[in-house]
Backbone of each chain as ProteinMPNN parsed JSONL, in Angstrom:
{"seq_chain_A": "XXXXXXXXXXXXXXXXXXXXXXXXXXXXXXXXXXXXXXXXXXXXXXXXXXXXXXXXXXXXXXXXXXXXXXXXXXXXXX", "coords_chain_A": {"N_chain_A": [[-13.697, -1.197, 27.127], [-12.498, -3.658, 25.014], [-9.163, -4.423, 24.964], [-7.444, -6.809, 24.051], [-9.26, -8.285, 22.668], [-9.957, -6.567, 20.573], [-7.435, -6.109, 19.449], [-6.928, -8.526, 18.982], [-8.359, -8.939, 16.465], [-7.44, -7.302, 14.769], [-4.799, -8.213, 14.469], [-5.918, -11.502, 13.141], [-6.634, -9.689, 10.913], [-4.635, -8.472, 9.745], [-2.845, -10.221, 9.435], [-3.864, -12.413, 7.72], [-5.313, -14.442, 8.725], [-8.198, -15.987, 10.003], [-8.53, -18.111, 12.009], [-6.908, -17.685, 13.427], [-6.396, -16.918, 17.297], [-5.307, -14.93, 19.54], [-3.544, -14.55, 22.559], [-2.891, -13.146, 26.277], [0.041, -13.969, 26.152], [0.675, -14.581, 23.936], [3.39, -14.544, 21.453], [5.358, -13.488, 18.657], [6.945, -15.724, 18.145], [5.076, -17.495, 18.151], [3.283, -17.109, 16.031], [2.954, -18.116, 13.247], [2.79, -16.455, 10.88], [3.577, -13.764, 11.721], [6.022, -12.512, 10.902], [8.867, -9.506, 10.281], [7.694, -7.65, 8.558], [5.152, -7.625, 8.71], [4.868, -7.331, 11.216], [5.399, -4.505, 11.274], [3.011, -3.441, 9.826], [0.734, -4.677, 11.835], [1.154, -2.638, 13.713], [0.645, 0.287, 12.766], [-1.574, -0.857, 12.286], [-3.148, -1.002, 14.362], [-2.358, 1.392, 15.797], [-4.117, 3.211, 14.177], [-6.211, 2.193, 14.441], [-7.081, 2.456, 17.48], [-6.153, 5.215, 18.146], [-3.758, 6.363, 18.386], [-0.233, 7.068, 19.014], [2.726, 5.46, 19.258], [5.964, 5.989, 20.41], [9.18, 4.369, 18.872], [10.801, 3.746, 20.85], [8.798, 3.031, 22.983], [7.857, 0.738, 21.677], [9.83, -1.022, 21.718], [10.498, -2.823, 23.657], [8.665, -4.567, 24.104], [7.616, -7.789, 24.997], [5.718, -9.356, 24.412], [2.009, -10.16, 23.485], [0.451, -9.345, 25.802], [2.013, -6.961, 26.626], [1.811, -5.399, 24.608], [-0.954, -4.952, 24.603], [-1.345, -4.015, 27.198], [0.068, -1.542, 27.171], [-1.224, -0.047, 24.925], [-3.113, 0.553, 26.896], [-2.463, 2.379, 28.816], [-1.668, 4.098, 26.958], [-4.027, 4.906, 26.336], [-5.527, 5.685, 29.025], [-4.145, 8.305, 29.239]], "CA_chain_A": [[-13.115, -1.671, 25.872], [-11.641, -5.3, 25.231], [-8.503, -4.244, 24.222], [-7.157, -7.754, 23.864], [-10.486, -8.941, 21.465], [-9.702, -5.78, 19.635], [-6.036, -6.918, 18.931], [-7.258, -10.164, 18.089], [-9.254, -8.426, 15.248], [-6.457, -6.244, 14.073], [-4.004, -9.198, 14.04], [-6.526, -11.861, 12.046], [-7.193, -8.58, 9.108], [-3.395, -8.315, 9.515], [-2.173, -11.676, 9.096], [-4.649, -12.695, 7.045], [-5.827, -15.824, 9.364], [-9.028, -16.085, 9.938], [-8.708, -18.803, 13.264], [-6.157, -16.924, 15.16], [-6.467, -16.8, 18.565], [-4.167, -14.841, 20.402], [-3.415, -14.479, 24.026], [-1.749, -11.975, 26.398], [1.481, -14.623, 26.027], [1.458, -14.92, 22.625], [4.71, -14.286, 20.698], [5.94, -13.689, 17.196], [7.344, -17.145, 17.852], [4.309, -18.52, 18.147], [2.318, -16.741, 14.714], [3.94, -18.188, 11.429], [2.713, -15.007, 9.736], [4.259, -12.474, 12.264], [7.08, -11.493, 10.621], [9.644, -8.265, 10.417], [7.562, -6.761, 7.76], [4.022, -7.644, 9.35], [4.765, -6.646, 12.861], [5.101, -3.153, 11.102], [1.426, -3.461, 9.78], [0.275, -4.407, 12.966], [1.838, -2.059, 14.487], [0.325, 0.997, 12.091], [-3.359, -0.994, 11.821], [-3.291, -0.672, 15.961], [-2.004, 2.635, 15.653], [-4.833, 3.269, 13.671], [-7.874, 1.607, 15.258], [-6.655, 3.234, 18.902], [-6.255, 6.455, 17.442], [-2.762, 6.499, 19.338], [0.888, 7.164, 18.347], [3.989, 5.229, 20.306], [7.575, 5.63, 19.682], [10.083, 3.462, 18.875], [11.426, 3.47, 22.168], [7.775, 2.967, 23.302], [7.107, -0.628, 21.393], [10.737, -2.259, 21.662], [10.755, -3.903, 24.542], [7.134, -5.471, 24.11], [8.152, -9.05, 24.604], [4.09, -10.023, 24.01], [1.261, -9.14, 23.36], [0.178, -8.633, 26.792], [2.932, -6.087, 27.243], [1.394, -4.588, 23.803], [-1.875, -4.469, 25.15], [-0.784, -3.039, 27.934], [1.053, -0.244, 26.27], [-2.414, 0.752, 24.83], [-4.035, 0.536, 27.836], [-1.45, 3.042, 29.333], [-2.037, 5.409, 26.466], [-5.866, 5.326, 26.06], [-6.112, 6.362, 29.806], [-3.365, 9.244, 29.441]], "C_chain_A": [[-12.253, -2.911, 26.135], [-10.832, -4.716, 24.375], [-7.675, -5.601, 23.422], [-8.117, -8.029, 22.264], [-10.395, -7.749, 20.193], [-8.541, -5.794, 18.957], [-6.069, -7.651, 18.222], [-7.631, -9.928, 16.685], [-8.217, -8.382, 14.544], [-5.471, -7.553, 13.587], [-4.618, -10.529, 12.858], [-6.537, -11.254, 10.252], [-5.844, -8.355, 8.757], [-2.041, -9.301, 8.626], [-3.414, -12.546, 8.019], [-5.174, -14.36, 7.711], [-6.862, -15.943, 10.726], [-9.268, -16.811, 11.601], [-7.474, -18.323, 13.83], [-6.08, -16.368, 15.966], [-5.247, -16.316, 19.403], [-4.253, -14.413, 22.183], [-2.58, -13.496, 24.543], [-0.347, -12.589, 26.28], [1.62, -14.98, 24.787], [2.384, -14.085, 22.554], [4.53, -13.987, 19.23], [5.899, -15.11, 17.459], [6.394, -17.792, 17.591], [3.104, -18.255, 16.675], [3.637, -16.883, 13.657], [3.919, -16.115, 10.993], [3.285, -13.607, 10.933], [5.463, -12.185, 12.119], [7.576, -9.841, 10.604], [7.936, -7.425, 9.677], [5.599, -6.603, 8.385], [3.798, -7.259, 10.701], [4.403, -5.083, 12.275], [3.464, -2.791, 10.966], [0.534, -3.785, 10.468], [0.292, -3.098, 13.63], [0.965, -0.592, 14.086], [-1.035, 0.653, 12.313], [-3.308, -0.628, 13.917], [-3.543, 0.81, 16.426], [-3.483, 3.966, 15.361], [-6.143, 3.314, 14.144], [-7.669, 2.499, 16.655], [-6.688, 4.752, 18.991], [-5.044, 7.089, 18.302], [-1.572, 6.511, 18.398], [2.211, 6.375, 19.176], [4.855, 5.684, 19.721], [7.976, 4.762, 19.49], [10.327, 2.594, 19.916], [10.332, 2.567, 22.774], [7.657, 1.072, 23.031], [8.388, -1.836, 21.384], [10.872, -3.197, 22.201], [9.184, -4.624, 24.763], [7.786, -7.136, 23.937], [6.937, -10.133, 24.189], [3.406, -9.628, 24.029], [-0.055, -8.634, 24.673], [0.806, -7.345, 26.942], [2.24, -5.294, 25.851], [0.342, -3.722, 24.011], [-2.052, -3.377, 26.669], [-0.057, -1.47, 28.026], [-0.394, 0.788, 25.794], [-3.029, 1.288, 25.811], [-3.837, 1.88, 28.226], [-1.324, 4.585, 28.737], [-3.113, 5.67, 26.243], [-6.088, 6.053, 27.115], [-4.902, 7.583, 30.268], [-4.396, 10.645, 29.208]], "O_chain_A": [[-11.536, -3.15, 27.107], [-11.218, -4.4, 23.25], [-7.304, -5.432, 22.261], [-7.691, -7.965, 21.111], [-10.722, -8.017, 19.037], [-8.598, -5.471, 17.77], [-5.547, -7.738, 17.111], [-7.234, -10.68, 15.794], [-7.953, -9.261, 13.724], [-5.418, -7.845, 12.392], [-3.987, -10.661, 11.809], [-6.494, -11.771, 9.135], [-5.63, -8.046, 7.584], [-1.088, -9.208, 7.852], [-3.14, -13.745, 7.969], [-5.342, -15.307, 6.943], [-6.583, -15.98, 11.925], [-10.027, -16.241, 12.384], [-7.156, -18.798, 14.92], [-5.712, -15.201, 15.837], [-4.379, -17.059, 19.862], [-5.269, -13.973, 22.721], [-1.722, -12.935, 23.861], [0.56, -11.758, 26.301], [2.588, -15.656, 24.439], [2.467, -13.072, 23.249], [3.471, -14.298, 18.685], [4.927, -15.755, 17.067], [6.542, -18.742, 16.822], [2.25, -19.09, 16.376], [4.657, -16.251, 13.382], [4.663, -15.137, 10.91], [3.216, -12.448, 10.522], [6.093, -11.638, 13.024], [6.748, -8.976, 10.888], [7.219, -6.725, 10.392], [4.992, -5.533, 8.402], [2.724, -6.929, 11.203], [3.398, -4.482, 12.652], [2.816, -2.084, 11.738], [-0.594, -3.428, 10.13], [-0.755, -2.614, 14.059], [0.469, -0.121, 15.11], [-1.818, 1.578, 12.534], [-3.656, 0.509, 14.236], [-4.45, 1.299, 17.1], [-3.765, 5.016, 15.94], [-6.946, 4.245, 14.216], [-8.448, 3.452, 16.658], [-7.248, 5.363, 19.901], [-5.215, 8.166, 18.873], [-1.671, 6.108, 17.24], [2.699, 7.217, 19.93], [4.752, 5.878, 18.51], [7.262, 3.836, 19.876], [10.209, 1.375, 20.039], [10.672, 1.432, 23.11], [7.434, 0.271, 23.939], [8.237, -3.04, 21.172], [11.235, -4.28, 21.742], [8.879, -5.173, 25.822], [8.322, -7.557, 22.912], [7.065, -11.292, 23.796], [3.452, -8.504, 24.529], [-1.04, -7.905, 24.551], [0.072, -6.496, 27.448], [2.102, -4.128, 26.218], [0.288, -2.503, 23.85], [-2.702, -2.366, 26.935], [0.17, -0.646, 28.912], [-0.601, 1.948, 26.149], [-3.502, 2.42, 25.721], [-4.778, 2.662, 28.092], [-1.087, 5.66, 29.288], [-3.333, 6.827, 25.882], [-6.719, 7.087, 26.897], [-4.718, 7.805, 31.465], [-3.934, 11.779, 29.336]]}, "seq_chain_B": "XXXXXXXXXXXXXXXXXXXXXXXXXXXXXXXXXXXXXXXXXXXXXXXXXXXXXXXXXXXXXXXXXXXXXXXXXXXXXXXXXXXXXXXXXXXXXXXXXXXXXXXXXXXXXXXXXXXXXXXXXXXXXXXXXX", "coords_chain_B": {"N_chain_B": [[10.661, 13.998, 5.286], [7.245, 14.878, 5.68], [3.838, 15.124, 6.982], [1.718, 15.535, 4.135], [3.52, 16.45, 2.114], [3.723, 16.923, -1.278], [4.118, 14.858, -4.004], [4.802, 14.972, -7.333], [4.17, 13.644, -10.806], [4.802, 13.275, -14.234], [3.721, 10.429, -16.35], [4.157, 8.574, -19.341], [2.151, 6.314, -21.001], [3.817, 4.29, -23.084], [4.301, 2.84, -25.964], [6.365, 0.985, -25.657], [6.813, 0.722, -23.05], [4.8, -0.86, -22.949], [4.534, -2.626, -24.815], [7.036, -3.739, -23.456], [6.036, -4.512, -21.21], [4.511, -6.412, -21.784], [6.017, -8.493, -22.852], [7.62, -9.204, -20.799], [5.877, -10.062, -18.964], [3.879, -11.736, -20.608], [1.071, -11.353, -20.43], [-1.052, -11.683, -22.177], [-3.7, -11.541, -23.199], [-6.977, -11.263, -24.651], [-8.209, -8.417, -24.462], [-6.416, -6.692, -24.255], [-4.99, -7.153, -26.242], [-6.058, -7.471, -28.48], [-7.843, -5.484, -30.789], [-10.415, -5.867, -31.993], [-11.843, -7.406, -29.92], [-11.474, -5.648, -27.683], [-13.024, -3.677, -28.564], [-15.372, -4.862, -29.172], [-16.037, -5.265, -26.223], [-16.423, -2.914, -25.313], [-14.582, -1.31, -25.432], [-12.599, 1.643, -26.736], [-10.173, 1.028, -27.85], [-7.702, -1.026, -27.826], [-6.863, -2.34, -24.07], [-4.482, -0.536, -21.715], [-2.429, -2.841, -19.494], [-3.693, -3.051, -16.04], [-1.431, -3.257, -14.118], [0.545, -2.043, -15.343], [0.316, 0.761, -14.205], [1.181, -0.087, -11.495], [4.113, 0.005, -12.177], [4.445, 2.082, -12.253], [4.38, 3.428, -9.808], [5.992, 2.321, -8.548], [8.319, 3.28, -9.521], [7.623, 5.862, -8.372], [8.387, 5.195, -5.842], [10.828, 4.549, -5.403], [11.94, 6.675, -7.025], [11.46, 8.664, -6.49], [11.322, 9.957, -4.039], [12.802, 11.809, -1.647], [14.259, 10.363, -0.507], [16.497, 7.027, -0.743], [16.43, 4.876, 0.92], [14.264, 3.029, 1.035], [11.254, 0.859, 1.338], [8.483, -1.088, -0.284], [6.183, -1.799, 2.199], [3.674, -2.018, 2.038], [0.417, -2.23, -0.091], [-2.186, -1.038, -1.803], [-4.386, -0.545, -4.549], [-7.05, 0.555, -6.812], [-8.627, 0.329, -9.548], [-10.064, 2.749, -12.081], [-10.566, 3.38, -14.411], [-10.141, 2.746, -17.786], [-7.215, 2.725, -19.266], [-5.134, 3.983, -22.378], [-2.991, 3.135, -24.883], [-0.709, 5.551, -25.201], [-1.775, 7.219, -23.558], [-1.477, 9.681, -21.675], [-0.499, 10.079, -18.056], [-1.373, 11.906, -15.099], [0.072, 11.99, -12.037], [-0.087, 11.774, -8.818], [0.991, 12.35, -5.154], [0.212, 11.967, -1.705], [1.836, 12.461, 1.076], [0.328, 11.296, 3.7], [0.436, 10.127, 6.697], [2.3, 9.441, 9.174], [4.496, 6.998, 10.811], [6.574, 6.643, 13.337], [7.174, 4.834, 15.227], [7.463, 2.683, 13.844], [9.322, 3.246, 11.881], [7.75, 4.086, 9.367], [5.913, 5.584, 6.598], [3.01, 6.553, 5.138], [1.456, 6.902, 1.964], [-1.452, 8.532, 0.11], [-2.04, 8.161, -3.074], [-2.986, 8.697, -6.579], [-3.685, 8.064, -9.932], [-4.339, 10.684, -12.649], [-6.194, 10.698, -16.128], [-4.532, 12.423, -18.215], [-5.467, 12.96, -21.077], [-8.575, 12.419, -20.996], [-9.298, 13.732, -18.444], [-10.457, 12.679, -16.385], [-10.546, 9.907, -13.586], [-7.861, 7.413, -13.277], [-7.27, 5.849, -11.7], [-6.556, 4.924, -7.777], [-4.951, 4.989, -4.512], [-3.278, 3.796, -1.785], [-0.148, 3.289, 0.216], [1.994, 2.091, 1.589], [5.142, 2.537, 3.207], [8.293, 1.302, 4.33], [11.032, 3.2, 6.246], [14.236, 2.372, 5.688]], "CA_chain_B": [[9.507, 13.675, 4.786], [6.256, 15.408, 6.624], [2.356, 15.116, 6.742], [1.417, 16.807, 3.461], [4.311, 16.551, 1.096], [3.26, 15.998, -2.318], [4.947, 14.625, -5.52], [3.781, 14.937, -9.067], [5.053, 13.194, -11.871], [3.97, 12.238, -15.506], [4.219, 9.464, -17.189], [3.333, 8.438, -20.677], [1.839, 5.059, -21.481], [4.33, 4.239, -24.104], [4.623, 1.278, -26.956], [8.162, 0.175, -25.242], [6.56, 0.197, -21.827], [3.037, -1.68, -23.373], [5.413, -3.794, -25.161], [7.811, -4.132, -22.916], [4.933, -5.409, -20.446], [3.702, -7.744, -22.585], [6.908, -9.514, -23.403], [8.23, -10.051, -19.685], [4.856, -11.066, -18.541], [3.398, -12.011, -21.199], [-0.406, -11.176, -20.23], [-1.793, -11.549, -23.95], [-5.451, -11.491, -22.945], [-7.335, -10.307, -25.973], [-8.641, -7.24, -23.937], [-5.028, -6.178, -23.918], [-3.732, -7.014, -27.64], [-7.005, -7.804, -29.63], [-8.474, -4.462, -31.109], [-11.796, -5.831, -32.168], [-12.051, -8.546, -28.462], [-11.816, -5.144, -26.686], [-14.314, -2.756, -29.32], [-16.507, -5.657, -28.911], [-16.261, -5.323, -24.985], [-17.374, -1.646, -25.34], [-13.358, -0.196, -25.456], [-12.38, 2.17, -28.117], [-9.076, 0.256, -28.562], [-6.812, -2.106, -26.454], [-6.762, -1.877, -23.106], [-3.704, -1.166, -20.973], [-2.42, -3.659, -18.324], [-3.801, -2.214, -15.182], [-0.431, -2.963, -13.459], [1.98, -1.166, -15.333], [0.154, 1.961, -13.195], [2.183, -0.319, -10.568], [5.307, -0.056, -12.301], [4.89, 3.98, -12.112], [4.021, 3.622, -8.389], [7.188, 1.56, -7.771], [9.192, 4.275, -10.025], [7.736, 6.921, -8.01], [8.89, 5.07, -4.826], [12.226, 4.186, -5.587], [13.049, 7.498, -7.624], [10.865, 10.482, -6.673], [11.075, 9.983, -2.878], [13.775, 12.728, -1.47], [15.507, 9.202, 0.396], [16.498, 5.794, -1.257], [16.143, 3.876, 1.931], [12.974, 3.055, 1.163], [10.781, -0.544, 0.975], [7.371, -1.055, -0.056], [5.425, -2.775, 2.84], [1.798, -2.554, 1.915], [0.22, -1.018, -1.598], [-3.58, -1.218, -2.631], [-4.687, 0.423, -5.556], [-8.307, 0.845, -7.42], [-8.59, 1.711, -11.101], [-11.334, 3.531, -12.163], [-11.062, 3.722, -15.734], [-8.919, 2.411, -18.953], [-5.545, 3.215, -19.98], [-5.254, 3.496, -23.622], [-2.016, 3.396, -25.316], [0.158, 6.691, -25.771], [-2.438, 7.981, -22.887], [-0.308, 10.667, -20.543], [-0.878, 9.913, -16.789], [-0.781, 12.486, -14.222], [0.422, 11.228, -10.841], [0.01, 12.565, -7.748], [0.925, 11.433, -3.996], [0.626, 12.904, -0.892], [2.101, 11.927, 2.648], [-0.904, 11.067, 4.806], [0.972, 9.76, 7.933], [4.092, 8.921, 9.456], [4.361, 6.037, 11.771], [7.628, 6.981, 13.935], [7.185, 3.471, 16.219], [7.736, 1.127, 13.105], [9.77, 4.209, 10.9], [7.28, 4.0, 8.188], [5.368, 7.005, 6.031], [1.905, 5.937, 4.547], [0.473, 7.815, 0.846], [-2.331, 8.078, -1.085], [-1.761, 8.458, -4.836], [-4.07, 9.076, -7.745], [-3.744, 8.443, -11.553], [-5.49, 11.348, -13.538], [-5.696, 10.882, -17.389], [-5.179, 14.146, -18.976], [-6.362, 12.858, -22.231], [-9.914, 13.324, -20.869], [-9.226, 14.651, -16.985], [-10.878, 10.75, -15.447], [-9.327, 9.572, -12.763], [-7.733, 6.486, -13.983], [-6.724, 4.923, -10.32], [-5.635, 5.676, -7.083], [-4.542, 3.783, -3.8], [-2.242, 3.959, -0.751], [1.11, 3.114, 0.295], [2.462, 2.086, 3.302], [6.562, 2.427, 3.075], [9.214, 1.539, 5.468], [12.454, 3.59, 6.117], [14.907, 1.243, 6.437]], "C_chain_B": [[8.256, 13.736, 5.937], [4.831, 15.088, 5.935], [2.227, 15.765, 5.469], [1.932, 17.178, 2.4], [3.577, 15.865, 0.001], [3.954, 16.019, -3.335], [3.856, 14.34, -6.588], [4.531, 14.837, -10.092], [3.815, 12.851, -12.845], [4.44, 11.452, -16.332], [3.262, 9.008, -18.25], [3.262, 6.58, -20.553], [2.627, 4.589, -22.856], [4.017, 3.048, -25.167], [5.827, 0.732, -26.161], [7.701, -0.149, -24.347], [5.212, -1.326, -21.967], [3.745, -3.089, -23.607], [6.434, -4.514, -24.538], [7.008, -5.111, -21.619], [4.724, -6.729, -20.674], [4.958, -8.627, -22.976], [7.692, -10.262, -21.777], [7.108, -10.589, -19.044], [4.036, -12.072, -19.131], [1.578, -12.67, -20.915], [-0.764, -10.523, -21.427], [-3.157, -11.735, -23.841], [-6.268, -10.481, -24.223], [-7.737, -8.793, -25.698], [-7.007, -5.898, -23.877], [-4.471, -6.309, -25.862], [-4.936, -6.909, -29.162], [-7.928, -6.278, -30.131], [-10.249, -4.505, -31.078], [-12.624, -6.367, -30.792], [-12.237, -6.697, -28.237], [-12.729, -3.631, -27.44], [-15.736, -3.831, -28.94], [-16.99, -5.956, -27.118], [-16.554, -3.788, -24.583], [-15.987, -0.751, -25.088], [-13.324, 0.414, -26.792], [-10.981, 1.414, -28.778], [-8.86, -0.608, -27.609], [-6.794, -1.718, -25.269], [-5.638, -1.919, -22.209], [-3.63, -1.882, -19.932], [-2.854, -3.009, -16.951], [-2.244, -2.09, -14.06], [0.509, -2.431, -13.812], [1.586, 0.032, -14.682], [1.33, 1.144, -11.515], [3.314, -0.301, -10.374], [5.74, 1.466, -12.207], [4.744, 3.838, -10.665], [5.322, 2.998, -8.041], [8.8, 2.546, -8.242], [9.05, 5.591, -8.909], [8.216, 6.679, -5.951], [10.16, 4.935, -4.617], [12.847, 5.285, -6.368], [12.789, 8.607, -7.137], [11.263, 10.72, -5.219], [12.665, 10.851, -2.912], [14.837, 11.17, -0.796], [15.76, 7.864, -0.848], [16.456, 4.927, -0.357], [14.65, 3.124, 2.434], [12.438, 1.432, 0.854], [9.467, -0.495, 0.778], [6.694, -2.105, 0.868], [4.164, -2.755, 2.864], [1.791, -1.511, 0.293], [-1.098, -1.769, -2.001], [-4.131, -0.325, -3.764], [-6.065, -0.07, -6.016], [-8.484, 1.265, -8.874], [-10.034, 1.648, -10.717], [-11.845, 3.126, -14.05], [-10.289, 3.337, -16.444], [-8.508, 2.763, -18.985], [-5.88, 3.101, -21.378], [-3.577, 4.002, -23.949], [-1.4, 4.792, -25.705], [-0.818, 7.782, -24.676], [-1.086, 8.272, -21.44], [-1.245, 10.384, -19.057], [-0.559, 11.235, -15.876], [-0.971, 11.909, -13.094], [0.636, 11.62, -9.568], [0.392, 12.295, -6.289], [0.754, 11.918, -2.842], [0.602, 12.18, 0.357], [1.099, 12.344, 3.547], [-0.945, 10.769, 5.757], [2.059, 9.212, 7.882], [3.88, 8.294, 10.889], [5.718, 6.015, 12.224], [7.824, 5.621, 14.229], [8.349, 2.172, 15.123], [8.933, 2.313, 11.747], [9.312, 3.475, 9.325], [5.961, 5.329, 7.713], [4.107, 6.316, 5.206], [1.469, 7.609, 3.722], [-0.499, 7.374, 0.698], [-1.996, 9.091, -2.021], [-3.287, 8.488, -5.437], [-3.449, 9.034, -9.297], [-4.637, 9.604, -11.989], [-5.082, 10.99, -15.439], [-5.92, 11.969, -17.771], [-5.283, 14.134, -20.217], [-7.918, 13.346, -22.012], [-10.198, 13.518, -19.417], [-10.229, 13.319, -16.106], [-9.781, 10.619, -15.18], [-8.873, 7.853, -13.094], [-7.724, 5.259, -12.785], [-6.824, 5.258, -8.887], [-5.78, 4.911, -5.448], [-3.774, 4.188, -2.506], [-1.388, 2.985, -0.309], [1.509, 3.148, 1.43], [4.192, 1.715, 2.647], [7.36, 2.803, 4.111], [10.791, 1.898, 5.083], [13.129, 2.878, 6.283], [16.454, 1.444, 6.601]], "O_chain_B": [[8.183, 12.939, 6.872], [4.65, 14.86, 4.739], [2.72, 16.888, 5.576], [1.379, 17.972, 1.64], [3.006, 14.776, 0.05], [4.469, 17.074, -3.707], [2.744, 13.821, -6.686], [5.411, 15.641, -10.398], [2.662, 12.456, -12.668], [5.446, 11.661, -17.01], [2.032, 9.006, -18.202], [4.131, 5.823, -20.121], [1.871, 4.531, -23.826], [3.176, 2.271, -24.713], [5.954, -0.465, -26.419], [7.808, -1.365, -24.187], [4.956, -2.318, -21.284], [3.665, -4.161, -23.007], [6.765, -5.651, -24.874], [7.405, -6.21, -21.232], [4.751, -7.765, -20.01], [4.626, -9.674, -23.533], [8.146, -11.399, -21.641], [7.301, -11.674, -18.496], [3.553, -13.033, -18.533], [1.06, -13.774, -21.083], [-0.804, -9.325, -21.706], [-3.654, -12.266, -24.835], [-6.09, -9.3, -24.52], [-7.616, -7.974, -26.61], [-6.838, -4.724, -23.547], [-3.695, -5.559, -26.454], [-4.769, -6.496, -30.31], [-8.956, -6.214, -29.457], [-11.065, -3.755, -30.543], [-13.751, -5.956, -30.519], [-13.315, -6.326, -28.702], [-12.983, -2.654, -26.734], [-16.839, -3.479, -28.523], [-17.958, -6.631, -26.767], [-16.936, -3.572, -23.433], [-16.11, 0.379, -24.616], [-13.848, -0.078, -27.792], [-10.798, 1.272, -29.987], [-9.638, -0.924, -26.709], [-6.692, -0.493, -25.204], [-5.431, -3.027, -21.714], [-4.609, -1.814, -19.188], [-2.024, -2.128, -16.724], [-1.998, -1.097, -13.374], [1.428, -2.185, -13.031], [2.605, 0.674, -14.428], [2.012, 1.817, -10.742], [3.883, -0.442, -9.291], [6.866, 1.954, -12.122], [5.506, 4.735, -10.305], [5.697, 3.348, -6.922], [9.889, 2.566, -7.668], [10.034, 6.253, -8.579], [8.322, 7.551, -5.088], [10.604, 5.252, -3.514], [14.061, 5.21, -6.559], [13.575, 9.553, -7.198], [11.621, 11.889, -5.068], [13.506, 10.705, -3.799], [16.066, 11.195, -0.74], [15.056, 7.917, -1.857], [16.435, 3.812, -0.878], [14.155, 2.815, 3.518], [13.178, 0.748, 0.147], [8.921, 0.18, 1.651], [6.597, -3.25, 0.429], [3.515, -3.432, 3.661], [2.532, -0.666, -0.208], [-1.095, -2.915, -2.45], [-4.203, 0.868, -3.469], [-6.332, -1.2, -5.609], [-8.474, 2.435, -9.255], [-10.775, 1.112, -9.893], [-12.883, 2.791, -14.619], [-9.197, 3.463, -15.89], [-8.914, 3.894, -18.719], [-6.75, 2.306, -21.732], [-3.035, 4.972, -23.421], [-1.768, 5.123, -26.832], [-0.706, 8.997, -24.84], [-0.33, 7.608, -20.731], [-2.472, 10.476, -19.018], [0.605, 11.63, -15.947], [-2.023, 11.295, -12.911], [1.816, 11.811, -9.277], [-0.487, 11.452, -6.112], [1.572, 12.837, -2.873], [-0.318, 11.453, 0.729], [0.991, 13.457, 4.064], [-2.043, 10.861, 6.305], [2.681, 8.663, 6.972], [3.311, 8.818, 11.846], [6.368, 5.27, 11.491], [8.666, 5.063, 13.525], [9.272, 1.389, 15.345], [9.162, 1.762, 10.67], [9.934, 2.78, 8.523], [5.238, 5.849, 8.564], [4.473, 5.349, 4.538], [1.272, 8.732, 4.188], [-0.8, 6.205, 0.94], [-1.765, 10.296, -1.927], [-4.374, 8.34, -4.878], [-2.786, 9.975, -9.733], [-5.814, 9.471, -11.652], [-3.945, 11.036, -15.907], [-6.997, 12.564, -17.797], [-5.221, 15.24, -20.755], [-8.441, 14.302, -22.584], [-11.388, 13.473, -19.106], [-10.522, 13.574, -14.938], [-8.677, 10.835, -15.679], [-9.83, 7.079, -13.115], [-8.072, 4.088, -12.932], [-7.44, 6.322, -8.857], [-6.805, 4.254, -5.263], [-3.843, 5.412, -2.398], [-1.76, 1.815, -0.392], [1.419, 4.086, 2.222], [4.418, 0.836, 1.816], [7.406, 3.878, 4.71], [11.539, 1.397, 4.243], [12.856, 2.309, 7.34], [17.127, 0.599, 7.192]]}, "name": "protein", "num_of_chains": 2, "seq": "XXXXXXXXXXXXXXXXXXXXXXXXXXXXXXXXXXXXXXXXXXXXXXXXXXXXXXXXXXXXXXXXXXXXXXXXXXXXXXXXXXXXXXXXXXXXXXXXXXXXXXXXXXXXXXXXXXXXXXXXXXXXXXXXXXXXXXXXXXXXXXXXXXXXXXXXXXXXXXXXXXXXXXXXXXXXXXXXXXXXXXXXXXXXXXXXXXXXXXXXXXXXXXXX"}
């Protein structure tokens, strides 16, 4: 599984933008549309597609979305 | 607030709310005010706005919910079928997941009309605790 290319998905249907390309170093900073209220709906559509649950604790310190992807990774092969 | 909880409220399609619709938005579309425009589009009368079902969905988030710390961050809905004026809604919702990570609770709702038991709507709700 490309968890990355599967991100990518989730974030495009999320953000509603069609040519965004993200990387394991993207940021918020770097997606206009990743705001407070859209990280959540990431966060839920991921949730979702993965068929996984984090905590809180679990997704705070994600400083990108390598470290996100990573996080999946971590619970897919639990 | 758990998997499963459900709220049920009814609300009437009133003249104050119809009217009251129609004067702060003022969506005068003949399908909405014209009797004969919406007999001649195969309604028996006027048709209500499909979003004041949004203004009961935003009542039943902001009043019915056991918390007030509540925000709507997502909401899709579907009608099915006309509203007609002075038509009674029943309203149903039920907690379908809870997203701990992002502290947010996702419904799905349902309009029923119990004028003739058609489902009028019905949609889901993504809402964050805040």
């Amino acid at each position: 599984m490309d968890i990355l290319k599967d991100v990518n998905t989730i974030f495009i249907d999320v953000l509603e933008n069609d040519d965004l390309v993200i990387t394991r170093e993207t940021t918020s900073a770097d997606v206009e549309e990743w705001d407070s209220l859209n990280h959540i709906q990431l966060v839920v559509s991921i949730e979702k597609h993965f068929k996984l649950k984090f905590s809180a604790n679990e997704i705070r310190n994600w400083k990108n979305v390598g470290e996100m992807c990573d996080a999946i990774a971590l619970k897919l092969s639990a | 607030m758990q998997v499963g909880d459900k709220y049920q409220h009814e609300f009437e399609v009133s003249s104050e709310i119809y009217n009251g619709f129609l004067g702060i938005f003022n969506d005068r579309n003949p399908l909405h005010t014209e009797k004969s425009f919406a007999n001649a589009k195969g309604f028996k009368d006027v048709v209500m706005h499909g979003n004041i079902l949004n203004g009961f969905v935003s009542y039943f988030v902001g009043e019915l919910l056991p918390t007030k710390d509540v925000m709507i961050i997502q909401q899709e809905i579907k009608f099915h079928s006309p509203v007609f004026l002075a038509d009674t809604l029943s309203f149903s919702a039920t907690q379908s997941a809870i997203f701990e990570s992002v502290n947010a609770v996702e419904f799905k709702f349902e309009f029923i009309n119990k004028t003739d038991n058609r489902k009028v709507a019905k949609g889901k709700l993504l809402i964050g605790l805040i």
